[in-house]
C-alpha positions as CSV (number, residue, x, y, z in Angstrom):
1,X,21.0,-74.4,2.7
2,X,19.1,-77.3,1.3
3,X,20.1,-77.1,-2.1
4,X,23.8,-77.0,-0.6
5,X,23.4,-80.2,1.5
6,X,21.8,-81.8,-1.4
7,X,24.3,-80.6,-3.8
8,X,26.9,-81.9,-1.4
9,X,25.3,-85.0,-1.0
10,X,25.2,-86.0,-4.6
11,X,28.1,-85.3,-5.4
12,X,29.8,-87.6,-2.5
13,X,27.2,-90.1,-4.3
14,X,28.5,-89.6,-7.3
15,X,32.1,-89.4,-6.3
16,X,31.9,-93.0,-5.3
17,X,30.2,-94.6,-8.2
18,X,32.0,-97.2,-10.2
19,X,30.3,-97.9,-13.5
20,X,32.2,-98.9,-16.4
21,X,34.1,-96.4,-18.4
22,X,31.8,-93.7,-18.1
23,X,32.6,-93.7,-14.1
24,X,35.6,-90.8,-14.7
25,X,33.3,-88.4,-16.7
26,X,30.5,-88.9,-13.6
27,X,33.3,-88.6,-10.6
28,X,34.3,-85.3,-12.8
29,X,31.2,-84.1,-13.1
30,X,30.5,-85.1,-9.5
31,X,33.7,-82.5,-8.6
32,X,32.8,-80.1,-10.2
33,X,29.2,-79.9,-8.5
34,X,31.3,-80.1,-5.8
35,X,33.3,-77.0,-6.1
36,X,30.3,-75.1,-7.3
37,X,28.8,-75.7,-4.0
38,X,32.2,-75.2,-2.0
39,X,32.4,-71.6,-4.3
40,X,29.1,-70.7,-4.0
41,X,28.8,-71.4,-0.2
42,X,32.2,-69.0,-0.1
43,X,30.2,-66.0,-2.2
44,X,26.8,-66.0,-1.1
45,X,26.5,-68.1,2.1
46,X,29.6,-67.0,4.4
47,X,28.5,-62.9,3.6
48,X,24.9,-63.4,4.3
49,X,26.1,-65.3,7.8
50,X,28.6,-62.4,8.5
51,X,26.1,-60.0,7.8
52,X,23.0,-61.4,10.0
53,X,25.7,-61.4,12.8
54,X,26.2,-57.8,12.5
55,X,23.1,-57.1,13.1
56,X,22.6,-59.5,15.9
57,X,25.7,-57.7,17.6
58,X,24.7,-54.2,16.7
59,X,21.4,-54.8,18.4
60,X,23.5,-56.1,21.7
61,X,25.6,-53.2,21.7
62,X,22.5,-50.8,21.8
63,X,21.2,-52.9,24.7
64,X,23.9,-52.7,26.6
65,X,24.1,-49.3,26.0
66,X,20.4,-48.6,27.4
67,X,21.6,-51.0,30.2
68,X,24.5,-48.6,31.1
69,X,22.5,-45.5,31.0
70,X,19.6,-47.3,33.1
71,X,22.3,-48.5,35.5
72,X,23.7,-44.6,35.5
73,X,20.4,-42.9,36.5
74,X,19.8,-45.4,39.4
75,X,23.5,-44.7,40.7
76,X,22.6,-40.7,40.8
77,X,19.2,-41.6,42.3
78,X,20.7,-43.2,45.3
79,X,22.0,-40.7,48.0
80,X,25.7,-41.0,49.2
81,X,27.3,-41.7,45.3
């Protein structure tokens, strides 16, 4: 995530430089480290997010599932249910 933010950061620094006629081949070069960012945050960074999710619901679905059997056994433990 740093070299993102960094990436980012640089190329809104570059984006905005105005030096001579060399400016357009730096703004350029500035969007296209742009868009590498923007693509690569789109291949590896949205997945990896998605996928440490996953697990962080698959782990509350088994909890609540313990919860519910828990809850179950104490229901046929008390008389009159």
């Amino acid at each position: 995530m740093k070299v993102v933010a960094i990436g980012t950061v640089a190329s809104w620094l570059l984006l905005g430089t105005t030096v001579g006629s060399s400016a357009s081949v730096v703004q350029y070069g500035a969007l296209g480290l742009l868009a590498f960012v923007v693509v690569w945050v789109c291949t590896k960074g949205f997945p990896a997010l998605l996928k440490s999710q996953k697990s962080q619901v698959d782990e509350l679905k088994e909890a609540i599932y313990e919860l519910k059997q828990e809850i179950r056994v104490l229901k046929e433990r008390i008389p009159g249910n």
